[in-house]
NUZAKE-793586 format. One record per atom (N, C-alpha, C): residue number from 1; residue in one letter; z, x, y. Coordinates in pm, 1 decimal. Atoms other than C-alpha are relative to their C-alpha. Layout:
BEGIN
<atom num="NUM" residu="a" w="Z" u="X" v="Y"/>
...
This chain:
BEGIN
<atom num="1" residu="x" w="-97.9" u="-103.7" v="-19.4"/>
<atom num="1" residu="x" w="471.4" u="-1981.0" v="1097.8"/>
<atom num="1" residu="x" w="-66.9" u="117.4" v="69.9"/>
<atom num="2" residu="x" w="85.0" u="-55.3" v="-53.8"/>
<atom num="2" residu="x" w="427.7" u="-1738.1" v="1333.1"/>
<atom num="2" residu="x" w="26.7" u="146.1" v="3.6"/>
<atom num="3" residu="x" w="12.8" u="-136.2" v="44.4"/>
<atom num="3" residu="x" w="358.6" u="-1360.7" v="1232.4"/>
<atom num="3" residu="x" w="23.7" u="85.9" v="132.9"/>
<atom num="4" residu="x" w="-51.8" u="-30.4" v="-86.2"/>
<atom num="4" residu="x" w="556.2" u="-1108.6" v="1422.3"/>
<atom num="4" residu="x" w="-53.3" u="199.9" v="-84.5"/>
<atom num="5" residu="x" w="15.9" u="-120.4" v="51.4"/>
<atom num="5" residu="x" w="447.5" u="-709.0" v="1404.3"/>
<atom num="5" residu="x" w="94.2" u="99.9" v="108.6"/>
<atom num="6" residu="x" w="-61.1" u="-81.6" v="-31.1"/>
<atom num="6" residu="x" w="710.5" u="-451.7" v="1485.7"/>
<atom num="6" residu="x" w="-52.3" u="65.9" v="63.4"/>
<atom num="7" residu="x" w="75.8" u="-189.1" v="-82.3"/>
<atom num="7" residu="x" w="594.1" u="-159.9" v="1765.1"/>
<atom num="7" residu="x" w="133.3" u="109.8" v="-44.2"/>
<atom num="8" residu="x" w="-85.9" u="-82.6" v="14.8"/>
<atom num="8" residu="x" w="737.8" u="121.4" v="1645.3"/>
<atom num="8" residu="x" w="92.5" u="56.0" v="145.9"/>
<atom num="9" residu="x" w="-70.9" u="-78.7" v="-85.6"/>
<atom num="9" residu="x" w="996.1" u="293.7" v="1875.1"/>
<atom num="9" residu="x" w="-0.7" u="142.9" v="42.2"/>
<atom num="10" residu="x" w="46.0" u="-119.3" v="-50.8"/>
<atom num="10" residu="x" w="945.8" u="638.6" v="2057.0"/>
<atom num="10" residu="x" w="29.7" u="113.7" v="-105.0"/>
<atom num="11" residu="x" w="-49.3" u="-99.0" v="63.8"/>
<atom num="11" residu="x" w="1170.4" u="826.4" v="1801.6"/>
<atom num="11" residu="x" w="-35.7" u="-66.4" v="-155.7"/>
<atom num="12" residu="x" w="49.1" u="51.1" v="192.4"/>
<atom num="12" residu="x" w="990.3" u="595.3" v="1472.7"/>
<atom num="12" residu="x" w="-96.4" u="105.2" v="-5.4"/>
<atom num="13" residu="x" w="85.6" u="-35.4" v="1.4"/>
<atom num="13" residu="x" w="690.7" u="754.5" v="1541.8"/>
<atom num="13" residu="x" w="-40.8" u="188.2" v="-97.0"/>
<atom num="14" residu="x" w="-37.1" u="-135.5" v="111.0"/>
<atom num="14" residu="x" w="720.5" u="1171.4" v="1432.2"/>
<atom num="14" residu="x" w="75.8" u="-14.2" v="-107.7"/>
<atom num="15" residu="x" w="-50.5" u="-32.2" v="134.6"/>
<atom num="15" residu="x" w="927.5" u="1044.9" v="1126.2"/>
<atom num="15" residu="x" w="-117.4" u="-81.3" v="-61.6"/>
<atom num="16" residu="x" w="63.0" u="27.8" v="115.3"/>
<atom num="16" residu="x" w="666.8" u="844.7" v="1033.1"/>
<atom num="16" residu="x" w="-149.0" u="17.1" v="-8.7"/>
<atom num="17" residu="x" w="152.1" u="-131.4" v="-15.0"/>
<atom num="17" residu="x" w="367.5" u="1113.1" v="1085.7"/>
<atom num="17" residu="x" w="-6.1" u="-1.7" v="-127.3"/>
<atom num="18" residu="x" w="-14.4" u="-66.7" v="150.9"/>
<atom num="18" residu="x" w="407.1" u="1205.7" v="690.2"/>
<atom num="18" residu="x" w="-30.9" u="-136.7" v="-48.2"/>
<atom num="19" residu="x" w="84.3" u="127.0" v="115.5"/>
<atom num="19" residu="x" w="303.3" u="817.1" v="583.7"/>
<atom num="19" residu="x" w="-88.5" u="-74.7" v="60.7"/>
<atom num="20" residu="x" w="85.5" u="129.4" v="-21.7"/>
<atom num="20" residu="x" w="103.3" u="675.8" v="844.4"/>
<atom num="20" residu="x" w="-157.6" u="108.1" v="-16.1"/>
<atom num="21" residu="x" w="128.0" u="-52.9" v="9.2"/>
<atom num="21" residu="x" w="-330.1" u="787.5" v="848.7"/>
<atom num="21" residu="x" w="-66.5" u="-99.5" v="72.3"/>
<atom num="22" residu="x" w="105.5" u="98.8" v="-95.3"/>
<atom num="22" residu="x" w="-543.3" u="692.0" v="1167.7"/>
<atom num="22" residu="x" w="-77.5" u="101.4" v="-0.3"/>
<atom num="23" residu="x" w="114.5" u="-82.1" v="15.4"/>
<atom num="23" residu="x" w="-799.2" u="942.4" v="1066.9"/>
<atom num="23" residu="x" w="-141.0" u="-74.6" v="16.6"/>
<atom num="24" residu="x" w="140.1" u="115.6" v="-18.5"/>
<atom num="24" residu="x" w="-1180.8" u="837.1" v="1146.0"/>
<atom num="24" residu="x" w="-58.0" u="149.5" v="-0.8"/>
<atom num="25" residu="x" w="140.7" u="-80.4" v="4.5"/>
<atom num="25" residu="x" w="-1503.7" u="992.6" v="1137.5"/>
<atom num="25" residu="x" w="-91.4" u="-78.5" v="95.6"/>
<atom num="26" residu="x" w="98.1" u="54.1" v="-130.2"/>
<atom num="26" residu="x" w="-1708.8" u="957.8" v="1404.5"/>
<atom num="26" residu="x" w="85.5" u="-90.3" v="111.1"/>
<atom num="27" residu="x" w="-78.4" u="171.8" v="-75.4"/>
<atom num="27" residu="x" w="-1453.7" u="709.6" v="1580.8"/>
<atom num="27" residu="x" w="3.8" u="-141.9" v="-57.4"/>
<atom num="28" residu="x" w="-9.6" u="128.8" v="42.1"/>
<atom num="28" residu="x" w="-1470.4" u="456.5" v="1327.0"/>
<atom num="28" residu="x" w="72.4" u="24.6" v="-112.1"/>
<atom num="29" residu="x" w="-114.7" u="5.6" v="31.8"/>
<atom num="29" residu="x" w="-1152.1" u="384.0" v="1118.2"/>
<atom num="29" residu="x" w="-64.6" u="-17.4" v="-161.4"/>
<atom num="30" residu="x" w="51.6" u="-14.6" v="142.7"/>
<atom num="30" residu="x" w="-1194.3" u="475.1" v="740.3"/>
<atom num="30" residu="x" w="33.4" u="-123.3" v="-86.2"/>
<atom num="31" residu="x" w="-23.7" u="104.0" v="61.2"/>
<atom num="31" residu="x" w="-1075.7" u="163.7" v="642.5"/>
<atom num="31" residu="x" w="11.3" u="-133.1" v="104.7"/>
<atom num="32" residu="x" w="-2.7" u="94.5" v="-134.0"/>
<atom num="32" residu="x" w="-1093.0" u="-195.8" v="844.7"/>
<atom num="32" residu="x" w="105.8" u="-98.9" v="-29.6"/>
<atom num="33" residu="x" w="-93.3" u="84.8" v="16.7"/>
<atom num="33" residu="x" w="-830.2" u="-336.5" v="625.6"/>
<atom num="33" residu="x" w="138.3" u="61.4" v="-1.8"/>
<atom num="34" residu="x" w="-98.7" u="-57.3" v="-50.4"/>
<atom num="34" residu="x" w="-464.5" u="-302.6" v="725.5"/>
<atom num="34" residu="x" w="86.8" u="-46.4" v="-148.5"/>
<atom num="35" residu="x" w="-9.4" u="-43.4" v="43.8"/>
<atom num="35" residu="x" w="-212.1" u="-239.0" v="474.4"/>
<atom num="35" residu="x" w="196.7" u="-36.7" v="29.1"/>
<atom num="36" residu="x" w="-129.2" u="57.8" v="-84.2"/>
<atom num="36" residu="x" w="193.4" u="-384.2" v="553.8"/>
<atom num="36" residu="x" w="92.2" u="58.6" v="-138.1"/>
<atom num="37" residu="x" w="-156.5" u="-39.7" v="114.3"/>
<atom num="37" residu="x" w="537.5" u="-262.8" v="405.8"/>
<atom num="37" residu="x" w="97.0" u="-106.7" v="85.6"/>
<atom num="38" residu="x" w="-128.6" u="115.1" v="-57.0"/>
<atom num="38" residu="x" w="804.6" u="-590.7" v="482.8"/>
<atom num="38" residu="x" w="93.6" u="9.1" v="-76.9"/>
<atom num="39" residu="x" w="-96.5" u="45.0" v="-15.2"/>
<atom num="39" residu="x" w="1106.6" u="-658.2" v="527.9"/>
<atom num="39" residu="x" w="47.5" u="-126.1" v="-12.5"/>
<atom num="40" residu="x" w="-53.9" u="159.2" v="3.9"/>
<atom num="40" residu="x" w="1251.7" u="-983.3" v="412.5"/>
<atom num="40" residu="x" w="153.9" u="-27.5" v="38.0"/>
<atom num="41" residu="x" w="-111.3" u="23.7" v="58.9"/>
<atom num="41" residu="x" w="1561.9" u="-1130.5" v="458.2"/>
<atom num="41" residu="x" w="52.9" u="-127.0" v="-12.6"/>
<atom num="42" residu="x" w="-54.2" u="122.3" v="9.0"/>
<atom num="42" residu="x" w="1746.2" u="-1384.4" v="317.0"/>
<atom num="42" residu="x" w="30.5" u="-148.6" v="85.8"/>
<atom num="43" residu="x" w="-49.4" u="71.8" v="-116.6"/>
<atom num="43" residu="x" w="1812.0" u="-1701.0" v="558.8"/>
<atom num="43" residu="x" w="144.0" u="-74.0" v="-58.7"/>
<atom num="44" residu="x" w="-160.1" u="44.3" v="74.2"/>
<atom num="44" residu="x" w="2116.3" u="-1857.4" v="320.4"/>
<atom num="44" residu="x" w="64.2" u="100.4" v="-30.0"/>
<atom num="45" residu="x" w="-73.6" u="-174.1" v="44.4"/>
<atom num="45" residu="x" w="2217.8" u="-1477.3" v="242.7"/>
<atom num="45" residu="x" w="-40.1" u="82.0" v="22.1"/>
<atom num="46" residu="x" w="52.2" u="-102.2" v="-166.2"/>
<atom num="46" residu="x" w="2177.3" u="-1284.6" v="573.1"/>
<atom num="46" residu="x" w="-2.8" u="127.3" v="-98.7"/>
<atom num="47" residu="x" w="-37.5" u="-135.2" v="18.3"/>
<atom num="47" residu="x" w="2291.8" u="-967.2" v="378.6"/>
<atom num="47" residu="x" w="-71.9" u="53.8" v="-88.6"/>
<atom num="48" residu="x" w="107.0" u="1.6" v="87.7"/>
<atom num="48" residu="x" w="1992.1" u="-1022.8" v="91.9"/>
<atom num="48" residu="x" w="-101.7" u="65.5" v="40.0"/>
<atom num="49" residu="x" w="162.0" u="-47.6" v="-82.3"/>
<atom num="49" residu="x" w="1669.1" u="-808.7" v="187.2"/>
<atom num="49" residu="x" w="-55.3" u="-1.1" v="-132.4"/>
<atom num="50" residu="x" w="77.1" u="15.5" v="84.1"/>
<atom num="50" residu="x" w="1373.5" u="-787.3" v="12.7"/>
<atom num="50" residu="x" w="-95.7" u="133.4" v="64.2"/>
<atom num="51" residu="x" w="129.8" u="-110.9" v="-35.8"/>
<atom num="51" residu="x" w="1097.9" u="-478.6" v="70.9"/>
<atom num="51" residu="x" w="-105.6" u="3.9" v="-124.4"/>
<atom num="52" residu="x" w="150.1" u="47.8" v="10.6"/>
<atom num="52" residu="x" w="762.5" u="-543.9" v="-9.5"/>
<atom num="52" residu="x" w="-117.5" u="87.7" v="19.6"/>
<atom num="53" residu="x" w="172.9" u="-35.0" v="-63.6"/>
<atom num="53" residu="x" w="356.6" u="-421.8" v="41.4"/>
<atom num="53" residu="x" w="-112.5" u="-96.8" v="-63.0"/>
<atom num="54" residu="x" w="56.5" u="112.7" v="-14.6"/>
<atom num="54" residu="x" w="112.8" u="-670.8" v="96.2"/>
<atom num="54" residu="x" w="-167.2" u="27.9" v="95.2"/>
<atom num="55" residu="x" w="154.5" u="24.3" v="-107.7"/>
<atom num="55" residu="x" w="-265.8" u="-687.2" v="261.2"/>
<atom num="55" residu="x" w="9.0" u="-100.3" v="64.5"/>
<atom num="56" residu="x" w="-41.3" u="135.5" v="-90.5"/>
<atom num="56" residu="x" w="-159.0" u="-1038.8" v="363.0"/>
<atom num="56" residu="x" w="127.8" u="-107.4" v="24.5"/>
<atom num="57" residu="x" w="-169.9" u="30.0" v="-17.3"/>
<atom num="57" residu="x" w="166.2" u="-1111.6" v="496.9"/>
<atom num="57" residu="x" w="37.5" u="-147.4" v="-0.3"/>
<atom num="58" residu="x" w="5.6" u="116.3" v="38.6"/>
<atom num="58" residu="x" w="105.9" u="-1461.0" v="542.2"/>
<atom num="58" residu="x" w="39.7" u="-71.1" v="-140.6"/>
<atom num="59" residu="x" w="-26.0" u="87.7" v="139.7"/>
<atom num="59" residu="x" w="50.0" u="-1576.4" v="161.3"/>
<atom num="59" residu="x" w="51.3" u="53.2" v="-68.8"/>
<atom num="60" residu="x" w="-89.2" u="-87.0" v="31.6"/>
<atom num="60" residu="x" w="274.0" u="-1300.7" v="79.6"/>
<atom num="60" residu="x" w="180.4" u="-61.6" v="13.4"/>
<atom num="61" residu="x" w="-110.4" u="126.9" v="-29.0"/>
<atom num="61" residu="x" w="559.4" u="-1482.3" v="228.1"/>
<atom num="61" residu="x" w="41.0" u="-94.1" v="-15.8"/>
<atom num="62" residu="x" w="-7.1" u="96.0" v="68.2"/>
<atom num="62" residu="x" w="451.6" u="-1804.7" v="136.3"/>
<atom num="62" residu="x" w="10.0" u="8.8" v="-155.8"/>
<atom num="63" residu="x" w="-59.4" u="5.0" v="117.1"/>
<atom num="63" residu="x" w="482.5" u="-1685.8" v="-233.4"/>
<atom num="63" residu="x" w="120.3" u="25.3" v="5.8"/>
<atom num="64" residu="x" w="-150.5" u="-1.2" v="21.2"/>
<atom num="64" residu="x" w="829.9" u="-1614.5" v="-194.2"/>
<atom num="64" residu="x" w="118.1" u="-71.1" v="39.9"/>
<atom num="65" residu="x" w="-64.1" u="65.0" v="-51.7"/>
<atom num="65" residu="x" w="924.8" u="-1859.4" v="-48.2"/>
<atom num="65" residu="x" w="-4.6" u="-158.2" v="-59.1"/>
<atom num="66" residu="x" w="49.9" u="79.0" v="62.6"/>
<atom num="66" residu="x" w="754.1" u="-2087.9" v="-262.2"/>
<atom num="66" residu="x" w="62.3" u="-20.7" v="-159.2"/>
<atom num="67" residu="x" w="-76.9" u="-27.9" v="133.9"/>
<atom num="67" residu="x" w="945.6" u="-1962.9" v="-583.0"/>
<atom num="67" residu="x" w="-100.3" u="92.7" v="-125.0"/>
<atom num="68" residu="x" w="75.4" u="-73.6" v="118.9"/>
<atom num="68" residu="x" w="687.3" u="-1758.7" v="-727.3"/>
<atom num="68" residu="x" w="3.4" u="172.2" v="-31.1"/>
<atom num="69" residu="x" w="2.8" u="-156.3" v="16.2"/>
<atom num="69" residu="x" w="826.5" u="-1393.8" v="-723.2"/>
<atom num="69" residu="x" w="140.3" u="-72.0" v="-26.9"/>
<atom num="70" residu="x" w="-88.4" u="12.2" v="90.0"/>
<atom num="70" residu="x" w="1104.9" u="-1343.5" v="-970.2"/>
<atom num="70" residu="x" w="124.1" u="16.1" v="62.2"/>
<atom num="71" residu="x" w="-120.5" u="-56.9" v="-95.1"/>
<atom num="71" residu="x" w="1379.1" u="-1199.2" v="-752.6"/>
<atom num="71" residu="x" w="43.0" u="-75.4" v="130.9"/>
<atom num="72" residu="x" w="-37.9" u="47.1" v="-128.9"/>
<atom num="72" residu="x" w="1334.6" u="-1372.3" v="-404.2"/>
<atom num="72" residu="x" w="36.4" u="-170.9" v="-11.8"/>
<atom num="73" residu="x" w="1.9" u="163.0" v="-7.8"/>
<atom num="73" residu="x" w="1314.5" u="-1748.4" v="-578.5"/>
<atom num="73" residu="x" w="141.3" u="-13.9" v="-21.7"/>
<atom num="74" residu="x" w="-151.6" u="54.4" v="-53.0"/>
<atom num="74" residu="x" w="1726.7" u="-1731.8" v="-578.0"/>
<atom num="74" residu="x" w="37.9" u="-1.6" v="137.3"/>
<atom num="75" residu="x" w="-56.8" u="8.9" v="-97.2"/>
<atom num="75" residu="x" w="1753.3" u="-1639.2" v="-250.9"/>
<atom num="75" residu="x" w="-91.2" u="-48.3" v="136.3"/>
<atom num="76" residu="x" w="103.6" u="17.6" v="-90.5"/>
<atom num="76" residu="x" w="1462.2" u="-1840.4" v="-65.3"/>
<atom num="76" residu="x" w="109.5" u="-106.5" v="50.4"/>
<atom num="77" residu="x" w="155.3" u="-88.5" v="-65.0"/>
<atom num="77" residu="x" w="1372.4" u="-1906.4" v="195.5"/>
<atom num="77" residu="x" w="50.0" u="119.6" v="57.2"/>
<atom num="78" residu="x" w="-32.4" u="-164.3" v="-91.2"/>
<atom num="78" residu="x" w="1324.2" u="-1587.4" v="362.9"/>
<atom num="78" residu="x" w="-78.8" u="-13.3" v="135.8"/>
<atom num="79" residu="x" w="27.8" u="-32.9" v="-157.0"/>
<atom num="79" residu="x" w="1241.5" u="-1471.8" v="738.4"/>
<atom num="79" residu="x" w="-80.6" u="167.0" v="-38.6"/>
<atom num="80" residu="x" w="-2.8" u="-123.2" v="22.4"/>
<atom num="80" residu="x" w="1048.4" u="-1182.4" v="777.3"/>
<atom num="80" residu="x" w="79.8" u="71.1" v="135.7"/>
<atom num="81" residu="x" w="-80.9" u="-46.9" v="-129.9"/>
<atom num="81" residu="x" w="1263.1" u="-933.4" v="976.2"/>
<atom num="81" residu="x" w="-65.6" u="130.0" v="4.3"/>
<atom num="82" residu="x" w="87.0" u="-130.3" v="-1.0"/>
<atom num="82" residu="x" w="1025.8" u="-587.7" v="936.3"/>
<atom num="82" residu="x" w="-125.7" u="14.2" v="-11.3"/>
<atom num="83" residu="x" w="105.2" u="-63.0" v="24.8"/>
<atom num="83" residu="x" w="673.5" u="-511.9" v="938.3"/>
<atom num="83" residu="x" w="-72.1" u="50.2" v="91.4"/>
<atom num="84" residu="x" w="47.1" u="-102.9" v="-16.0"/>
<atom num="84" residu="x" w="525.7" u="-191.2" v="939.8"/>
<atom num="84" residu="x" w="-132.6" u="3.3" v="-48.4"/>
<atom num="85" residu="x" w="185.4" u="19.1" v="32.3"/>
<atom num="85" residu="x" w="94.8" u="-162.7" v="957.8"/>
<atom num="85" residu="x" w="-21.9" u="127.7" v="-35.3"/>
<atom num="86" residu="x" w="51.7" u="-115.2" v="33.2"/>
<atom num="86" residu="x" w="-61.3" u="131.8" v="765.5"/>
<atom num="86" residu="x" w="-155.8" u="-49.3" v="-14.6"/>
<atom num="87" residu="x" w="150.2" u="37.7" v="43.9"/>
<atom num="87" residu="x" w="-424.6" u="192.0" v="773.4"/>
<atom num="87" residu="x" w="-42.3" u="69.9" v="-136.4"/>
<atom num="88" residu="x" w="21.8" u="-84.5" v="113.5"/>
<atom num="88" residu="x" w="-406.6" u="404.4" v="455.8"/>
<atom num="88" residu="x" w="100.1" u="-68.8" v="-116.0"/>
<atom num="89" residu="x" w="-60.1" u="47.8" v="108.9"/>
<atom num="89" residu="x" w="-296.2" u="191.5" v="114.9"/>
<atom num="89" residu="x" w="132.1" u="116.5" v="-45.4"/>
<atom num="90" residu="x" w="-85.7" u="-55.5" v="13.2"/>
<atom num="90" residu="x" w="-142.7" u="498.3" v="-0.1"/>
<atom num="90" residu="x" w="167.2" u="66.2" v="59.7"/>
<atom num="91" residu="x" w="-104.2" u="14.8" v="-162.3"/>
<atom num="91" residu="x" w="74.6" u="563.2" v="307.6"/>
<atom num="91" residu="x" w="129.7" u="-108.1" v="-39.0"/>
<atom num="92" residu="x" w="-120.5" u="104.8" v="-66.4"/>
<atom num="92" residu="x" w="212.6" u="229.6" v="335.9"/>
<atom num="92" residu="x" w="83.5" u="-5.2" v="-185.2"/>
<atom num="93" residu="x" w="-112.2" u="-34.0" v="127.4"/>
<atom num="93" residu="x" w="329.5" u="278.3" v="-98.6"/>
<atom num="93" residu="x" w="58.8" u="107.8" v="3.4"/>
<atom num="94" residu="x" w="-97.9" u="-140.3" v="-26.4"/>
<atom num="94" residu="x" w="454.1" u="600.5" v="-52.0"/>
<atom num="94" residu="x" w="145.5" u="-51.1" v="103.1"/>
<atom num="95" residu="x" w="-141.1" u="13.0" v="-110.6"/>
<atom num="95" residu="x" w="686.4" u="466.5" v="277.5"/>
<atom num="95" residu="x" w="53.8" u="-148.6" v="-126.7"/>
<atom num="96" residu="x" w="-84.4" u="140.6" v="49.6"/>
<atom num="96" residu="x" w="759.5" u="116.4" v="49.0"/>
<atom num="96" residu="x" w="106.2" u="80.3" v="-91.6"/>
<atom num="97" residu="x" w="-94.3" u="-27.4" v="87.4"/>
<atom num="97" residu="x" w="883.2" u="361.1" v="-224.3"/>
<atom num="97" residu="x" w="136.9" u="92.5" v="102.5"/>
<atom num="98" residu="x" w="-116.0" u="-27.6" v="-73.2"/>
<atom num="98" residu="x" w="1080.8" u="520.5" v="35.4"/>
<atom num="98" residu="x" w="132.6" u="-52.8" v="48.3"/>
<atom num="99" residu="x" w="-71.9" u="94.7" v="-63.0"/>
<atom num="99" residu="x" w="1222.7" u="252.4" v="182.6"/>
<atom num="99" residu="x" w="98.0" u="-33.2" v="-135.3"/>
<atom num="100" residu="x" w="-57.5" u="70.4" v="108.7"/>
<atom num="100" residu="x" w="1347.1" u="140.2" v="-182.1"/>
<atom num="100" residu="x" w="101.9" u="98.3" v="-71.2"/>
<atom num="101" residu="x" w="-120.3" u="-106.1" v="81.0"/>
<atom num="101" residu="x" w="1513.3" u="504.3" v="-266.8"/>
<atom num="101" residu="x" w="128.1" u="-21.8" v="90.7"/>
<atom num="102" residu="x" w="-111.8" u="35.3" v="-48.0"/>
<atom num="102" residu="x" w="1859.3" u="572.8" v="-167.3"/>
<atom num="102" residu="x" w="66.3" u="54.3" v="163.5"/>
<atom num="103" residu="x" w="9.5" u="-25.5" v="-146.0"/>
<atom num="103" residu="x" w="1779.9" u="771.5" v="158.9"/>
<atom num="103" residu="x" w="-81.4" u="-85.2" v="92.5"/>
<atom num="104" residu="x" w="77.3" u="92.5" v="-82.7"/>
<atom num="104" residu="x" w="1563.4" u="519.3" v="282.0"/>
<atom num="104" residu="x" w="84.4" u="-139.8" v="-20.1"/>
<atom num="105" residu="x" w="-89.4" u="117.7" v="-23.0"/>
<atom num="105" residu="x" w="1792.8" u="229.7" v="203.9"/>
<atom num="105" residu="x" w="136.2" u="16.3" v="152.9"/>
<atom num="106" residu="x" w="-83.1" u="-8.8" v="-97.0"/>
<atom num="106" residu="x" w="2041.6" u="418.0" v="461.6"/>
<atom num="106" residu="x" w="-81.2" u="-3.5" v="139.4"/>
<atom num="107" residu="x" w="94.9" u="4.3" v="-134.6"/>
<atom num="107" residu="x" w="1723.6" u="468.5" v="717.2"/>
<atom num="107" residu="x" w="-49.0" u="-124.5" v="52.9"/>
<atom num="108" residu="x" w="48.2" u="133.6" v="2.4"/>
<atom num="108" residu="x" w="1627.4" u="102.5" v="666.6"/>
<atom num="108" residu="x" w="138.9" u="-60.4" v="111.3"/>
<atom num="109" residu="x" w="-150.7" u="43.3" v="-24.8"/>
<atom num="109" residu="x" w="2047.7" u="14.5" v="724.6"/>
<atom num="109" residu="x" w="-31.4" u="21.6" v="158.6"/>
<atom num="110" residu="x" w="-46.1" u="-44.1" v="-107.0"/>
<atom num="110" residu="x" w="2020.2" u="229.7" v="1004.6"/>
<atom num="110" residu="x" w="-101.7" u="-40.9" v="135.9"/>
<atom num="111" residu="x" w="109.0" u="17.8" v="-123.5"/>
<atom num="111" residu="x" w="1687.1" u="182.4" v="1198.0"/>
<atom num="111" residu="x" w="-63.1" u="-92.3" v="-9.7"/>
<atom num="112" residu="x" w="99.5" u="99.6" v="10.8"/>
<atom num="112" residu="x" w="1505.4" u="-119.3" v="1105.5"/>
<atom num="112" residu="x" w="46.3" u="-154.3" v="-61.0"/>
<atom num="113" residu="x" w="-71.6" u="153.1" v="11.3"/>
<atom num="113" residu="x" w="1737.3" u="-400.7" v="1024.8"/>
<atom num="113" residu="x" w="52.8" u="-19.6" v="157.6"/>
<atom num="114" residu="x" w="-90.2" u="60.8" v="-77.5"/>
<atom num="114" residu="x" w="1899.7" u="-575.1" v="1295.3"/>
<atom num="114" residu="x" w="90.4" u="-55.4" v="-57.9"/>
<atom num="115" residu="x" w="-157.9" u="10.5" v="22.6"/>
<atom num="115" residu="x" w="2266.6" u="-613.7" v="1312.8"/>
<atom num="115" residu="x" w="19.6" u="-188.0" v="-32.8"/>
C-alpha cells in the first residue's frame, strides 16, 4: 500500500504556524523522527472518519485495519485520506486534539476532507 503525504496549501500554512516546529540549532533538525496526525476514512462508510497520531503510518493503518483498535474494527477497512508531518511530538498532539474538538471538526469538514 502506497503512503500518500498531503502538501499543505498556501492558506494551511499561517494557521498552522501555532502547531507545527522546524526549529534547529546549528541547521540540524532537533529531532530526525517525524511525528503524523491522520485522517482515516471509512471505505464501506464514506461518511466514518477516524483521527489519529502515529510515528508510523504504515503499521498504524495496518492495525486498524486488521481489527485491533476498538472503534475502527466496525468500520474497517479504512483509506487514509489526511496526513499531516510534525517534527515536534507535541505539535502534532496538540493539532490531533484540535482536530477532535468541535472547531476543528468544522475545519477538518471544511479544509481537509474531500467532498
Amino acid at each position: 500500500m502506497q503512503e500518500s503525504v498531503q502538501q499543505p496549501q498556501n492558506w494551511v500554512i499561517p494557521l498552522f504556524a501555532q502547531f507545527s516546529s522546524f526549529r534547529t540549532v546549528s541547521g540540524v533538525p532537533k529531532e530526525t523522527q517525524f511525528h503524523y496526525v491522520y485522517i482515516l476514512r471509512s471505505i464501506p462508510s464514506p461518511k466514518k472518519t477516524y483521527i489519529g497520531y502515529t510515528t508510523n503510518l504504515s503499521s498504524r493503518l495496518y492495525g486498524h485495519n486488521s481489527g485491533n483498535t476498538k472503534y475502527t474494527c466496525r468500520y474497517r477497512p479504512w483509506e487514509m485520506e489526511t496526513v499531516i508531518r510534525f517534527r515536534d511530538k507535541h505539535c502534532a498532539l496538540a493539532f490531533e486534539t484540535y482536530l477532535k474538538s468541535h472547531s476543528g471538526k468544522a475545519f477538518l469538514n471544511k479544509r481537509l476532507l474531500s467532498s
